[in-house]
N, C-alpha and C positions, 0 to 999 in steps of 0.2 A: 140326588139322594131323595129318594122316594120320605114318605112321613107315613110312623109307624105308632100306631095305639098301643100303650102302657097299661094297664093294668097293676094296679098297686095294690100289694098287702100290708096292710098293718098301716094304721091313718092312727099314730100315733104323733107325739109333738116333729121324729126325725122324717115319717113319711111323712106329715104337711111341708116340712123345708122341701124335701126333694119335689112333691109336687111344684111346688114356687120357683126353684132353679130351674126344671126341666122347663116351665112354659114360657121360657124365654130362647126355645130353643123350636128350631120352623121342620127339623126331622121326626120330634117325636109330641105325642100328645098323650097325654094322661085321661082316659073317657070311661075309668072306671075302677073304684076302690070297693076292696073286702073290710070290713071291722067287725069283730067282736060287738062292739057299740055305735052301729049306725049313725045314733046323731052326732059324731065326729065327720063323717062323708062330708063336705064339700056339697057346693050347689054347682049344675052343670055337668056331675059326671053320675053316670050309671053306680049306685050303693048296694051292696051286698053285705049281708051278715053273715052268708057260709059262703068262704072261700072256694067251696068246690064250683059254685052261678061262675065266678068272673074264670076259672083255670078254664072253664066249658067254654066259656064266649068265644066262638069263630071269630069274631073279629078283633079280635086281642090278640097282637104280634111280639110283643115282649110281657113279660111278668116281674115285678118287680118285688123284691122280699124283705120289709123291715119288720120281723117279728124275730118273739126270742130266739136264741139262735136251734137249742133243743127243735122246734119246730118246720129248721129250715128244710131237713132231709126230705121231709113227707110233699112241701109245697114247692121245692123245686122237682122233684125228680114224678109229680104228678104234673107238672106245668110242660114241661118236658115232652112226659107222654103224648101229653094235649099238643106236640108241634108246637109251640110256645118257647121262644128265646129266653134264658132266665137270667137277672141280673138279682146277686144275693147280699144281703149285707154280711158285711162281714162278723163271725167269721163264717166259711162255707159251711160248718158243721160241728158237733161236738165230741163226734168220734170218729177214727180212720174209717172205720168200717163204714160211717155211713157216707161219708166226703167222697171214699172210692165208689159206694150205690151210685152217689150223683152221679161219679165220670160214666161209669155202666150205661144208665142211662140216657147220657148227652150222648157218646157216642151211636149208640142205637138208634137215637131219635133224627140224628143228622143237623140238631138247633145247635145253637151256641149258648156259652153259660159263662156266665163272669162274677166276680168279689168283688168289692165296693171299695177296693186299696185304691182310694181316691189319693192319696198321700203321694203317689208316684207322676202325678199331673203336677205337683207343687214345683215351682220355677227354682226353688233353694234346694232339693230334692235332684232334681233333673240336671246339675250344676255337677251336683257330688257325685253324682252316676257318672258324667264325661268324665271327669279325671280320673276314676277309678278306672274306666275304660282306656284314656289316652296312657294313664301312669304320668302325666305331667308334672305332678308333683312328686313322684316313686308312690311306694306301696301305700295302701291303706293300711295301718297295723292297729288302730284301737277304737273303736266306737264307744260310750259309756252314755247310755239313754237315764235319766231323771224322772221319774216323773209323779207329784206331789197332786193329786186329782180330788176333789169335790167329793161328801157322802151326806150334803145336805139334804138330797135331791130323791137320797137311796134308806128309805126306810128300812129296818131291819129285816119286813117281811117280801122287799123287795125282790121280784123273780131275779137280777142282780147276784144276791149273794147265796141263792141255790145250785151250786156247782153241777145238777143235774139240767137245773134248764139253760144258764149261762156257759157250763163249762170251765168257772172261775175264771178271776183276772187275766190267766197267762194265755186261756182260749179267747174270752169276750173281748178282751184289749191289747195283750199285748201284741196279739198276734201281727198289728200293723206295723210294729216296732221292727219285728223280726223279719217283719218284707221289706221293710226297707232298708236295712242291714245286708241283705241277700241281693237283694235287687241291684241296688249300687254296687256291691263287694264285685257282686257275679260269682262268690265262692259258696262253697255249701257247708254246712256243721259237721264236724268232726265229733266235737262232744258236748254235752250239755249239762249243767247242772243247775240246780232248783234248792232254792230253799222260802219256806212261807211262814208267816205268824198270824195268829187269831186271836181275833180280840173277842171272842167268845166259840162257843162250838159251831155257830151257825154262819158267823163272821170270819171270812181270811181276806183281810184287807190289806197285807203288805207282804211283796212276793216280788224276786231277785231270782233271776237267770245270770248266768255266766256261759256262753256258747262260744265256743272255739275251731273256730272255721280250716279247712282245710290249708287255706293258703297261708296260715299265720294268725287272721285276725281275732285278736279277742276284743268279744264283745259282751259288755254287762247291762241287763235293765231291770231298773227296780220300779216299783209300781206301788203306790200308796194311794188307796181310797178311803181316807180317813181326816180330812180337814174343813174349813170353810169354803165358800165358793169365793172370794175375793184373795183367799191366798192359793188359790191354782199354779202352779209353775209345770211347765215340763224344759228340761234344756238335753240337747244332743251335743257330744262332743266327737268329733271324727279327727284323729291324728293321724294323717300321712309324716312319709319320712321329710315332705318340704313345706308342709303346712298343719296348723292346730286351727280349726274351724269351731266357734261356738254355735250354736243356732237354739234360739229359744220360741217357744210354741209347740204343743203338738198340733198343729198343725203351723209348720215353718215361717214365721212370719220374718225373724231380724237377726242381727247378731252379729260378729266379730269376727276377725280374720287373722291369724299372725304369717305370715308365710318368707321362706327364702327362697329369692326369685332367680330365675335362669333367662338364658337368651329363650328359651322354649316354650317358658312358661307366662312371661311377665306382660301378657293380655288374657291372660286365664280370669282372670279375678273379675274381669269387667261381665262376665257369665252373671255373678250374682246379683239381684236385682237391687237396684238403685245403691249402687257399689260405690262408697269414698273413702281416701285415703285420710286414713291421722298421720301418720308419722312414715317417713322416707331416709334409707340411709343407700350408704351408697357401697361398695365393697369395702375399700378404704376405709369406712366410718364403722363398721361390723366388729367387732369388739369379741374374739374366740381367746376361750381359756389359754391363758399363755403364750399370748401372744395379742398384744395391744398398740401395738406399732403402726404407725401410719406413714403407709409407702407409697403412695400413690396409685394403686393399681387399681386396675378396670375391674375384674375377677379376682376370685379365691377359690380354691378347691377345698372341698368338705368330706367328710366320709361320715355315711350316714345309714346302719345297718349294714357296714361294709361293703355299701356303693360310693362311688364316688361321683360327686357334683359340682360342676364347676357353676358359683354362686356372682352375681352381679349384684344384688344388692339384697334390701329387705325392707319388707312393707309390712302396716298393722291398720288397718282399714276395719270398716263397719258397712252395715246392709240393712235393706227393710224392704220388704212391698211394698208398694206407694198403695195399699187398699187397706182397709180392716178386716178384721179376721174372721167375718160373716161375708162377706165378698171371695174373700182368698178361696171360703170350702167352697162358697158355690160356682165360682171357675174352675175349682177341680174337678166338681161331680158337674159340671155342664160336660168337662173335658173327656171323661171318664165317658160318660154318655155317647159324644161324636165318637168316642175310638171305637167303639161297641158296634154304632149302627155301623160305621163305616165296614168293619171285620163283619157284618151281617150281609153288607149292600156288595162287598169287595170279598172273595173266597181268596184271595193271591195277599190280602191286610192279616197280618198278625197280628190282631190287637195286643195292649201292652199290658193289661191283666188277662192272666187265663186260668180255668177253672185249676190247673194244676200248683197258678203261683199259690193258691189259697188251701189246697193240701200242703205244700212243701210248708209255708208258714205253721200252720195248725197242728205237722206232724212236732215242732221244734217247741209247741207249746205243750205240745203232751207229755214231750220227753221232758219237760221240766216239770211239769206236774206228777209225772210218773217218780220222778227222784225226790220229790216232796214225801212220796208216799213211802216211799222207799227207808 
């Protein structure tokens, strides 16, 4: 794997992390950043103040995009032209129209172009994805995303809560919510609904999708930027027919397990990272309405959205990354990174974001904006 110059927009607090993650990595080099305000640039790399110096630079092989999102259309799909790989933060854009420019553009230009769904390299992430894929546990039937976020940070005259440059909550944020709802399901939205509140004309800090996927699943997420930074919460809940998964972090760090286990399933669970049991029963010991009896038996059959499950026991178990949650992102976006050059280095690599997962996400944020408006 060849090693490929970065080029980074926007040397804001999240473009200095990614500079930091990425130079820990021997494929890619970061040799030159755009800012608005120069003396943010870094020592060591080529500083630009008009991002058009670095999209020019011949020897800048990928492009990277951390500015608000309103500005991504213009600096990908010029990075593009430029034969320039582009890697965007999320989300790709703030309107279909322009998200589809980009793809216009990738395609013509023969580069590759990715979203920064770092969220899908997460090890508790990549867990729920197999079983949605095996059905080990049966269907997925309910996700319900939380999530209680920080506006210490977000002055009122924040580019944040100008829906023209951000694209509001349900574009700027939640949109990760929704790829990995999709991602994992593998199903697509049937229907969407939106509902928002303002805490003034210029403020809409708390905003609720409800989207109901084709195969069944409903899924709800609410989104609050309106608290302190020390009481931050987000928690995910995903209800299969043989398991209720808690997972708390937006970005996945720990959490809970309740599951009934099969001969099929009962090494599933060791998937999740640093995976232990509290409590063990055994068929026998399974305690179902109207029936309390203990008869010695190995199994039980269960009917469960009128399937039927023949059950061996049940387990209620907990989880964590053994990392902190400054570590966790930046193994995701080192992760995100490898899959990119590799889909760059490799044309037969599919990488695991593509510029279309970050339409399909963005169009589901629309429609719940669009029914705000409505």
């Amino acid at each position: 794997m060849k090693q490929y110059a970065v080029g980074l927009i926007g040397y804001g607090g999240f473009g200095g992390f990614l500079h930091e993650v990425w130079s820990d990595l021997d494929c890619v080099e970061v040799v030159a950043v755009a800012d608005e305000n120069p003396a943010r640039a870094p020592g060591g790399v080529r500083a630009h103040e008009d991002w058009r110096h670095l999209v020019a630079d011949e020897q800048i092989d990928i492009v990277a995009i951390a500015t608000p999102p309103v500005t991504h259309v213009q600096l990908a799909c010029a990075a593009l032209k430029s034969r320039k790989h582009v890697l965007v933060e999320k989300p790709v854009a703030t309107t279909l129209e322009d998200a589809r420019r980009i793809l216009e553009v990738r395609d013509r230009s023969g580069c590759l172009a990715t979203v920064d769904f770092m969220l899908r390299f997460n090890p508790i992430v990549e867990s729920i994805r197999e079983w949605c894929r095996s059905g080990c546990f049966g269907n997925l039937r309910r996700v319900a995303v939380e999530n209680y976020a920080q506006d210490e940070s977000l002055e009122p005259e924040h580019w944040f809560w100008d829906q023209v440059l951000s694209g509001g909550i349900f574009v700027e944020h939640a949109v990760h919510f929704f790829d990995i709802v999709q991602w994992c399901s593998g199903s697509n939205p049937k229907h969407v609904d939106g509902v928002a509140v303002r805490r003034n004309p210029r403020q809409e800090d708390r905003v609720m999708a409800t989207v109901v996927h084709d195969d069944g699943l409903v899924a709800t997420h609410y989104h609050s930027f309106s608290g302190p930074d020390f009481f931050e919460q987000t928690s995910m809940r995903f209800v299969f027919d043989l398991l209720r998964l808690d997972v708390m972090g937006w970005i996945p760090m720990s959490g809970r397990v309740n599951a009934m286990v099969t001969r099929e399933n009962e090494e599933e669970l060791r998937r999740l990272p640093g995976f232990r049991v509290l409590s063990l029963l055994s068929a026998d010991e399974i305690e179902f309405k109207n029936d309390s009896r203990k008869t010695g038996r190995q199994n039980v059959d269960v009917r469960v959205a009128g399937q039927q499950h023949t059950i061996v026991g049940a387990v209620e178990g907990e989880f964590a990354l053994p990392v902190t949650k400054s570590e966790a992102y930046a193994m995701a976006l080192r992760e995100l990174m490898l899959d990119f050059v590799k889909a760059i280095d490799d044309a037969g690599h599919r990488h695991r974001v593509t510029l279309e997962d970050g339409i399909a996400s963005l169009e589901i944020a629309l429609r719940a904006a669009e029914n705000v408006r409505r």
